[in-house]
Residue, then its C-alpha position, 0 to 999 in steps of 0.5 A: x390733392x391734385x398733383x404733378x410729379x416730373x422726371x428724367x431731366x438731366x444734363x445731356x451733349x448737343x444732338x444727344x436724346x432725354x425723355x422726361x416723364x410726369x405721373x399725376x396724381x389726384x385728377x381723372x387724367x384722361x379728361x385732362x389735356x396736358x402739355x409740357x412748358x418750358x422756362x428757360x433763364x430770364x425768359x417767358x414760360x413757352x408752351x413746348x407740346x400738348x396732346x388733347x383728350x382724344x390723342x391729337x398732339x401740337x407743338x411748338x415750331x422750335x421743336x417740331x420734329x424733334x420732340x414727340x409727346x405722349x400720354x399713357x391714360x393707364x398710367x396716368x402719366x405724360x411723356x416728352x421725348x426729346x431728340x437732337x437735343x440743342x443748346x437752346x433747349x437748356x431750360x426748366x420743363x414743366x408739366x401742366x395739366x388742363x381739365x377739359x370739364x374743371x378748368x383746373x390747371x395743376x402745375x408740376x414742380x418742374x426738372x432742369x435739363x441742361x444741353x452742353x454744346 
């Protein structure tokens, strides 16, 4: 079955960098458009960044700049760089992945990343 797999979270100083990676499993990834959320402690789940079928990348204002994400169709995988890392940051990040044909949406477990200030 369609599956999500996140990691490379951790606790990281502020100004300090982590990447986090999401392998896929169980989908055609490349006609999925997949972004990354975050939840952090009695907050609404935020979208963080997406990147569409065709490459084309958004993000949310908070982090533009700072975050960059990106997708390896080979490796049916998705990657969030995440640089200058700030207190505000501190949340669960998870993958998600929308079929642009299916309208499936597949969540990950999620991975903590933790920014000590």
């Amino acid at each position: 079955q369609a599956q999500l797999v996140e990691s490379g979270g951790g606790l990281v100083q502020a100004g300090g960098s982590l990447r986090l990676s999401c392998a896929a499993s169980g989908i055609i990834f490349k006609d999925n458009v997949m972004a990354w959320y975050r939840q952090a402690s009695g907050k609404q789940r935020e979208l963080v960044a997406l990147i569409l079928i065709d490459g084309r990348t958004n993000y949310a204002d908070s982090v533009k700049g700072r975050f960059a994400i990106s997708r390896d169709n080979a490796k049916n995988s998705v990657y969030l760089q995440m640089n200058s890392l700030k207190s505000e940051d501190t949340a669960v990040y998870y993958c998600n992945a929308m079929g642009v044909v299916t309208r499936l949406s597949v969540w990950g477990q999620g991975t903590q990343v933790t920014v000590s200030s």
